[in-house]
C-alpha positions in Angstrom: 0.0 0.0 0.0 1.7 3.3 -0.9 1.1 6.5 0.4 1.4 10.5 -0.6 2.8 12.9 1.7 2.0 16.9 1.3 4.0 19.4 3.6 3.3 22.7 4.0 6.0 25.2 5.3 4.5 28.1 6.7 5.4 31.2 8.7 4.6 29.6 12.0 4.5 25.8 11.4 5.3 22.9 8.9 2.5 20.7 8.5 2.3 17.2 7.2 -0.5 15.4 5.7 -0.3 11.8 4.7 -2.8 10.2 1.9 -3.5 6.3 0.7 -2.8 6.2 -2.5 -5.5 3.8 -2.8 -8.8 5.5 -1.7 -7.3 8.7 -1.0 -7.9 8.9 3.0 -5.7 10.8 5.0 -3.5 8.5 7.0 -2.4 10.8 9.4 -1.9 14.6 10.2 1.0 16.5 11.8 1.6 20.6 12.5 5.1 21.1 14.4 4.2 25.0 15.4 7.4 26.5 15.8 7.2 28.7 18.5 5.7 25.5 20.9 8.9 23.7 20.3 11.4 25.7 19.1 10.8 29.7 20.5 14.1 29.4 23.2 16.6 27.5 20.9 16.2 30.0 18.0 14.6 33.2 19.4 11.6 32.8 17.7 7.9 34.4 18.2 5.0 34.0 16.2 7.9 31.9 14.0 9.7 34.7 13.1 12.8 36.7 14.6 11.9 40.5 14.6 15.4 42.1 14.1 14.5 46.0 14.4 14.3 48.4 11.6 11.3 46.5 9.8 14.1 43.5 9.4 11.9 40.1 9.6 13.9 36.6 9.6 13.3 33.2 10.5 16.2 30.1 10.8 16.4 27.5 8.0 18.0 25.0 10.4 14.4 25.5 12.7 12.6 24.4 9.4 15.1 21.8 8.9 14.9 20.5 13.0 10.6 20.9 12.2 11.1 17.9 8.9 12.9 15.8 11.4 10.2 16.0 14.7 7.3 16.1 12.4 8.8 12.7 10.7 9.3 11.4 13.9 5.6 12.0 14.3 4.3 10.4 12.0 6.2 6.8 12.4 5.0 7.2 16.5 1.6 7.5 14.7 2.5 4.0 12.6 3.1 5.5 9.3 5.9 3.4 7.6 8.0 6.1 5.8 9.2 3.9 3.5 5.9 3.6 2.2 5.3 7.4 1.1 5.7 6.7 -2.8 6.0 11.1 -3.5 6.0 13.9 -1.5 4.3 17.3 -2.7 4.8 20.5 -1.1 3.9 24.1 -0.9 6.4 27.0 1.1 6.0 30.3 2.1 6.8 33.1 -0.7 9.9 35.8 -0.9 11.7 34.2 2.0 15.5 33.8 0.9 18.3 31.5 1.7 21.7 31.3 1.2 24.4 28.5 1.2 27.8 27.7 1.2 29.3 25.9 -1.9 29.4 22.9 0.4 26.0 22.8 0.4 25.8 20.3 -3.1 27.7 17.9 -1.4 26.5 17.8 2.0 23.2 17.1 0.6 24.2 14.6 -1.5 25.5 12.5 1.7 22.7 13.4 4.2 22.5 10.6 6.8 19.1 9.1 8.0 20.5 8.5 11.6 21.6 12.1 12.5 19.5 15.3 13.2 19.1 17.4 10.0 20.4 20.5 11.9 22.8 19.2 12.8 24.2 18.0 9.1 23.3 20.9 7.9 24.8 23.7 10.2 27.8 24.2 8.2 26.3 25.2 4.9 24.9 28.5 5.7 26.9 31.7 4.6 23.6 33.3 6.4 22.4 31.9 9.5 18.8 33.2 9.1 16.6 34.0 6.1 14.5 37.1 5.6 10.8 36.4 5.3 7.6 38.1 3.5 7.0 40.2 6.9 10.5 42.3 6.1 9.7 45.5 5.1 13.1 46.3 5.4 14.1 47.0 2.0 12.5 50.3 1.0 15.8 51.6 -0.3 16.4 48.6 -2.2 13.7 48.5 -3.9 13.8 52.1 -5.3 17.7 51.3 -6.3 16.1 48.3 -8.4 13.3 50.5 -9.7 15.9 53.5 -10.5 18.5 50.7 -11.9 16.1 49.7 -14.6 14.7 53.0 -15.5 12.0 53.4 -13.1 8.5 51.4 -11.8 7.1 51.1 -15.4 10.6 49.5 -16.8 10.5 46.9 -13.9 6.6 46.1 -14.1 7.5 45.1 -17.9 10.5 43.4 -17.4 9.3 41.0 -14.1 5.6 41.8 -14.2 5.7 43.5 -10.9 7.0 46.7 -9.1 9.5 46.5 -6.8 8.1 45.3 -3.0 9.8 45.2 0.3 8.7 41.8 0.5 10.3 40.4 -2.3 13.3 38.2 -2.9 15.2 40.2 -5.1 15.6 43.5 -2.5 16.6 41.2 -0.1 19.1 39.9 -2.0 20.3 43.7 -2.6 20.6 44.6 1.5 22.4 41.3 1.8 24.8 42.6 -0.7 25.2 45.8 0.7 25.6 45.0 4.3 26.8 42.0 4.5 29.2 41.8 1.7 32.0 39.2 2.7 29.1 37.0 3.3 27.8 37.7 -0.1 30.4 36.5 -1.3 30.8 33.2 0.4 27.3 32.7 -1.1 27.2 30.3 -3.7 23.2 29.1 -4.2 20.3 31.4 -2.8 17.3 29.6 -3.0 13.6 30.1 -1.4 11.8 28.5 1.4 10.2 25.4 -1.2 13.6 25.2 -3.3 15.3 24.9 0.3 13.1 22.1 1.3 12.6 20.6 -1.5 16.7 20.4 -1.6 16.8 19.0 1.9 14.0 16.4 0.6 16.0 15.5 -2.8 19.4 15.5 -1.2 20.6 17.7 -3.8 20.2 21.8 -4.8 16.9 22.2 -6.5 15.5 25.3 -8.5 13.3 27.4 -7.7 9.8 26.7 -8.8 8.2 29.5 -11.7 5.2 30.1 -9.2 7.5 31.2 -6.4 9.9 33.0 -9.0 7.0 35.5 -9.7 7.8 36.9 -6.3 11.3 37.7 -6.3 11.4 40.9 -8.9 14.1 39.0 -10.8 11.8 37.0 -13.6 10.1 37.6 -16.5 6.6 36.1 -15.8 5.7 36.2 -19.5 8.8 34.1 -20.2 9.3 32.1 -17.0 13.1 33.1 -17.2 15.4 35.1 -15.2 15.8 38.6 -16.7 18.8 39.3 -17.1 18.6 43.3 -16.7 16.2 42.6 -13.0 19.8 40.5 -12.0 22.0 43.0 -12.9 19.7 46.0 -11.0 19.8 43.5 -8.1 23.5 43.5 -7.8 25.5 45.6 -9.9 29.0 44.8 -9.4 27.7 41.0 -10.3 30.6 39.7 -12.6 28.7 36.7 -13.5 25.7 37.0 -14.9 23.2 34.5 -16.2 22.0 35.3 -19.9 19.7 32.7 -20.5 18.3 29.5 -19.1 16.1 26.7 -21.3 15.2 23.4 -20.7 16.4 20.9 -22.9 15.1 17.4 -24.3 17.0 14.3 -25.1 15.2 11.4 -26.6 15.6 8.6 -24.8 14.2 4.9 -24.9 11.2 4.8 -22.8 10.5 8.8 -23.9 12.2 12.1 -22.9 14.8 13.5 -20.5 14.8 17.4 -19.5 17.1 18.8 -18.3 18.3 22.7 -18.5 21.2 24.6 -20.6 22.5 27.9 -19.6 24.8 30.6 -20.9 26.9 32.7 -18.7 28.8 35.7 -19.0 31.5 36.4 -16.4 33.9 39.5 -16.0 36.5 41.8 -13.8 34.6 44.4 -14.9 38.5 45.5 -16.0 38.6 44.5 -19.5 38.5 40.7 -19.0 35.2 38.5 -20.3 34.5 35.5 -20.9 31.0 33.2 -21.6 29.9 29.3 -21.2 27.6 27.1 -21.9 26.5 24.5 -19.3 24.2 21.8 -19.3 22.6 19.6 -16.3 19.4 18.0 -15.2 19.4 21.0 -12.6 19.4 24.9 -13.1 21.8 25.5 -10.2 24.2 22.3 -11.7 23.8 24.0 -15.1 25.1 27.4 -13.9 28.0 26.1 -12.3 29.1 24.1 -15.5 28.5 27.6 -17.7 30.2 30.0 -14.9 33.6 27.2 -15.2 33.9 27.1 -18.5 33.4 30.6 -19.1 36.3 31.5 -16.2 38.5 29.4 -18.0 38.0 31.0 -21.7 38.2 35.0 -20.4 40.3 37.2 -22.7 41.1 40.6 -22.1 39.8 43.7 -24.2 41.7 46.8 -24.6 39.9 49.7 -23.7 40.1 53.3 -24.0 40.5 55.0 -21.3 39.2 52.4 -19.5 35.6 53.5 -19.9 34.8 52.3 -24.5 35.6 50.7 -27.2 38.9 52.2 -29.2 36.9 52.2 -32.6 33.9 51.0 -34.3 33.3 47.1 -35.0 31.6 44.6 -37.0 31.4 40.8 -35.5 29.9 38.1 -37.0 29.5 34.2 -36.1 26.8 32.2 -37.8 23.6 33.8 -37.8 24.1 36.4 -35.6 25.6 39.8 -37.0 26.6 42.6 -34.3 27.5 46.3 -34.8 29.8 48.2 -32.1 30.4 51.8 -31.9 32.4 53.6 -29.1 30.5 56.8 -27.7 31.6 59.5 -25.7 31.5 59.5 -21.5 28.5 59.5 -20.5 26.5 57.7 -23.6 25.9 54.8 -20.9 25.9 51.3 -22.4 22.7 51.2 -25.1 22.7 47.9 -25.9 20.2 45.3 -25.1 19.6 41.7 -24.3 22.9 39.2 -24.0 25.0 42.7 -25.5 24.7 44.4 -22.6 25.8 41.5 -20.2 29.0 41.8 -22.2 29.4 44.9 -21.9 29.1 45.1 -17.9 30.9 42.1 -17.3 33.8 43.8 -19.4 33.7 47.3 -17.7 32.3 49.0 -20.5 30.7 52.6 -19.3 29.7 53.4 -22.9 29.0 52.2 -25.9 26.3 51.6 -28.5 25.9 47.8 -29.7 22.9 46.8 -32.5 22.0 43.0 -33.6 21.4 43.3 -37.0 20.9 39.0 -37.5 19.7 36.6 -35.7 18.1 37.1 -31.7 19.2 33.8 -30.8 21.6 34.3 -28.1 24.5 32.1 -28.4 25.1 33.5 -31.8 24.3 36.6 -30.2 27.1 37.0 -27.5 29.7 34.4 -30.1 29.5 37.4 -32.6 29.7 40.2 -29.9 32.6 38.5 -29.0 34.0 37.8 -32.5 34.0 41.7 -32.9 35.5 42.4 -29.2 38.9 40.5 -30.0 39.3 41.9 -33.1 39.4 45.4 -31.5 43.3 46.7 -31.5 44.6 49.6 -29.4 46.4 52.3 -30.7 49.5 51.4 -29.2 49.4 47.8 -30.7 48.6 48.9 -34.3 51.6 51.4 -33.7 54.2 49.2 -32.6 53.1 46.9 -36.1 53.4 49.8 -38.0 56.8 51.0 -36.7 55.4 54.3 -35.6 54.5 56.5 -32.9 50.6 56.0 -31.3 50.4 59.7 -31.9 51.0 59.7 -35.9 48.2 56.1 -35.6 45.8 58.7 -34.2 46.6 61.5 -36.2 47.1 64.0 -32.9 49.9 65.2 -31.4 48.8 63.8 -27.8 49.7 60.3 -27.5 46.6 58.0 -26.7 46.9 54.3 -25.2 
């Protein structure tokens, strides 16, 4: 006889409901309220932790110590766990948390016989996790809002306006005030992703329904935008351009999985971009952000800020036209382009696709036309002249 086990994690309990697969009664039923069991080990009331200065958290590890009692539960009510054939689940929205890069691995070799908590300590860059109650993050939000060219710009890229609530300003405050922790970061996830993580003993994505809440996706696309996760952290260097699932025809039918291209940069003059592919989005990432490390080259600049002279790249499909523009032109340039461009350091330039959209052609061409970009001084020193008589001015020019 198999069985079907829903969980819900809430603000101020996880609840557990177990269903016969057979005639569809419930089995059994189980609410670990937080505050009755765990309000003096992790501070909590009403299942949150008020910080001061509208900052609302609550503990991952409280969630995780709540999967282990309510388990515990249900087997002193004589439900065989080895019988629940799938487990379903719902989470609260906007709540963030962040992990260590250990985190892939630990998860991978959870052990049955020890305390969750306990496993999973050492994987948190941040030991708490702001909720939907933090209303903390007014300034954040208008940063976002201002980042992308005001309210109206962000309502059409994400489908919302940015709210206090949200993941994505969250993200932002962490990155401001917490920045060597930031940067110990390697997987933010939400409440379900979290659980569902601890669940599948491996990192999961984040579900499209709970990815409408953060201010970083396009609900119309059901993809990160890329322009919401560069307003969200600026001085990002990797960004993540695009993310698709993919099919492979198997015998027996189908296998998804997900691709993703990534851009990385010093925001100095060195890029480079990857392509990753895994059954998981945060697997497929990592792949993408390696192999994209490993092919940076360096771009010569002028004066640090554009491109030395006007360029035409081309790779397959995809057709790309760069101009350099004087300080203060900003970076007009759209899509994958402008990923480039801030991962590189550019401050200004103007960039037009004139081929295909598709994006790997896309960024390939953009970067076709990058290397073939020569500095003054280089052309000079082929040329067996001074960089002032390459430029035509009697100021030398690097």
């Amino acid at each position: 006889m198999g069985k079907y086990l829903g969980l819900d994690s809430s603000t101020q309990s996880l609840t557990g409901m177990v269903i016969d697969a057979d005639d569809g009664a419930i089995s059994a039923e189980v609410s670990i309220n937080f505050d009755a069991h765990f309000a003096e080990q992790y501070g909590v009331e009403n299942g949150v932790i008020e910080l001061g200065d509208g900052a609302v958290h609550s503990a991952p590890l409280m969630w995780a110590d709540a999967l282990d009692l309510l388990f515990k539960t249900l087997q002193a009510q004589g439900i065989e766990l080895g019988q629940i054939r799938s487990i379903a689940g719902s989470g609260q929205q906007h709540g963030t948390v962040y992990l260590h890069a250990s985190a892939g691995p630990t998860l991978a070799e959870l052990n049955p016989r020890r305390d969750l908590a306990e496993q999973l300590e050492p994987v948190f860059s941040r030991t708490t996790a702001p909720i939907w109650m933090d209303t903390s993050t007014g300034q954040q939000c208008a940063q976002v809002e201002a980042s992308v060219g005001g309210r109206e710009a962000l309502l059409a890229l994400t489908g919302n306006a940015a709210f206090e609530r949200f993941s994505g300003p969250q993200i932002r405050k962490f990155h401001q005030d917490e920045p060597e922790a930031y940067a110990r970061t390697h997987y933010i996830g939400l409440v379900s992703s979290f659980m569902a993580s601890v669940l599948a003993g491996k990192l999961v994505g984040v579900d499209p329904g709970d990815a409408s809440g953060t201010n970083l996706m396009d609900i119309r696309s059901r993809q990160w935008s890329a322009e919401a996760l560069r307003a969200t952290a600026p001085e990002l260097v990797e960004k993540l351009v695009g993310i698709n699932r993919v099919a492979k025809v198997v015998k027996g039918g189908r296998r998804f999985g997900f691709a993703a291209l990534v851009v990385v940069g010093d925001g100095k003059g060195r890029v480079g971009f990857g392509t990753g592919k895994a059954k998981e989005v945060p697997e497929a990432i990592r792949k993408a952000t390696e192999n994209a490390k490993r092919d940076m080259v360096r771009i010569p600049l002028r004066d640090g800020r554009t491109l030395h002279h006007d360029i035409l790249g081309r790779y397959g499909a995809g057709r790309v036209q760069l101009r350099s523009a004087p300080s203060g032109t900003g970076i007009i340039a759209g899509g994958p382009m402008r990923a480039v461009f801030e991962a590189l350091g550019v401050q200004d330039v103007v960039a037009k696709s004139i081929g295909t959209s598709n994006p790997h052609n896309m960024i390939k061409a953009t970067f076709m036309a990058l290397k073939s970009i020569q500095a003054p001084r280089s052309v000079a020193a082929k040329r067996g002249r001074k960089v002032a008589e390459v430029l035509g001015k009697t100021v030398e020019q690097t």
